[in-house]
Residue, then its C-alpha position, 0 to 999 in steps of 0.5 A: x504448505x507453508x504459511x507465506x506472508x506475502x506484500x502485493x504492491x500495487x502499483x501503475x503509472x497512468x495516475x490520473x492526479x500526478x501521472x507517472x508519480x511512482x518513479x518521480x525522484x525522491x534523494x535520487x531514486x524513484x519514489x517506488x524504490x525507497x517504498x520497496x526498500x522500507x517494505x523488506x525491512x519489515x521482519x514479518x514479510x517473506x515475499x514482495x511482488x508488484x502487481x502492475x498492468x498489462x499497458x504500455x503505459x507500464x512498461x518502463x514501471x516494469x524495466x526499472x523494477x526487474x532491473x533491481x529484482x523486483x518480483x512483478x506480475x502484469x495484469x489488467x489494468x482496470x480489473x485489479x481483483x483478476x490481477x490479485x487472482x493471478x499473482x496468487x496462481x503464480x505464488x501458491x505458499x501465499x496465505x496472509x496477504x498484505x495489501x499496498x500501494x504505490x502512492x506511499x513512500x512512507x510505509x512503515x515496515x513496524x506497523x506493517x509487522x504489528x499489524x501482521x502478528x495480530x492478524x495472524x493471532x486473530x480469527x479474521x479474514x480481512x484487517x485494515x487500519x483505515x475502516x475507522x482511520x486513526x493513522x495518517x493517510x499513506x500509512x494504510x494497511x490492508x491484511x487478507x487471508x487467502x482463502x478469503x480473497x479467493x471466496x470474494x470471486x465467488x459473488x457477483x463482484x461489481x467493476x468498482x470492487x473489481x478496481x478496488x480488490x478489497x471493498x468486495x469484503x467490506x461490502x459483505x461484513x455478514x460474509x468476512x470477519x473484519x476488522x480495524x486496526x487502530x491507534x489511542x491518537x487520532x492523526x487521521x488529518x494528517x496527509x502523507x500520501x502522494x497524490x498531488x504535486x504538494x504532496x510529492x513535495x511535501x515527501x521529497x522535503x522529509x526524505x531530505x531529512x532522512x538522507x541515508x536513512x530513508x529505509x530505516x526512519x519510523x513513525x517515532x521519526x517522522x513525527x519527530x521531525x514534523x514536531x521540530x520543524x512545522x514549516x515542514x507542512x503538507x500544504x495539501x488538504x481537504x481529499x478524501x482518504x484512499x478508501x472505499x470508494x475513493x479511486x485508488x490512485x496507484 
């Protein structure tokens, strides 16, 4: 069986902070599309689908997708562990699951590799780099194994950790190896996810920066430009980060 890397981007329009967020235009795109875009430029990654609900609330979510090519599966839309159970029935070469969402247009495909290539050269079941977050909030990462994944539907798994795929394992640290990713410099307090209208604001003013080039900009970049240019601020503050049992707002 071939040992797949596969990205699920989980993603859904019925936000409940900034509906509809994933298409808002960003350089004349939906928000979505560069997030794809910057994931296929990660060289670790073999296979993307997004993984959306079965609401028509999704349907245009959908049509925008298939119309570019994007592999997508349709699944319920509270019990987001069944629609992760689905999309590994329909691509059984999957072993290493990489975990994202939708909320993130600043995805960064190098860490996604580094973080990859530890995870495969660890004996783990579960790698994420928001346990004990040392990244900004929208650069989160979450690795599984898929025999791991497959376990959690072995224990009574509460609606919450039904919503939120992951935190069954994290609920269960004598059941899973896990693990945190970190960095040497703290930039938790940092916000680039996009959650409020300030934070949409706040990404389309950087892709503005990086116009051309919105596939190709990395972390170096990024905070290249932030140390340049300070007025270029998210004025959003004082959220929780999108873990644990914060809602995760696809």
């Amino acid at each position: 069986m071939a040992n797949n890397n596969l990205v699920i981007l989980q993603a859904r329009m019925s936000s409940t902070r900034l509906p509809g967020k994933v298409l808002a235009i960003i350089n004349g795109q939906p928000m979505i599309f560069w997030q794809i875009q910057r994931i296929k430029e990660a060289k670790s990654i073999d296979e993307l689908i997004v993984a959306t609900s079965t609401d028509q609330s999704d349907d245009a979510l959908v049509e925008f997708l298939e119309l570019n090519g994007v592999l997508v599966h349709r699944g319920p839309i509270d019990d987001v562990y069944e629609r992760f159970m689905q999309v590994l029935e329909r691509l059984t070469d999957s072993q290493t699951i990489v975990r994202l969402t939708a909320d993130c247009p600043f995805t960064m495909p190098e860490l996604i590799d580094e973080m990859v290539n530890k995870f495969e050269f660890s004996d783990i079941d579960y790698l994420s780099n928001a346990l004990e977050p040392t990244f900004p909030d929208g650069l989160d990462i979450e690795i599984i194994n898929r025999t791991a994944l497959l376990k959690l539907g072995d224990y009574p798994l509460s609606a919450t950790e039904k919503e939120h795929v992951t935190l069954g394992l994290r609920n269960r640290p004598s059941k899973f190896k896990i693990e945190n990713f970190s960095q040497e410099l703290d930039l938790s307090q940092l916000r680039w996810t996009v959650d409020y209208e300030g934070d949409l604001k706040f990404a389309r003013e950087i892709y503005a920066e990086f116009r051309g080039q919105e596939a190709k900009f990395n972390y170096g970049d990024l905070l290249k430009i932030l140390e340049a240019k300070p007025e270029l601020k998210n004025e959003v503050s004082g959220s929780l980060r999108n873990v644990a049992l914060k809602e995760i707002d696809e």
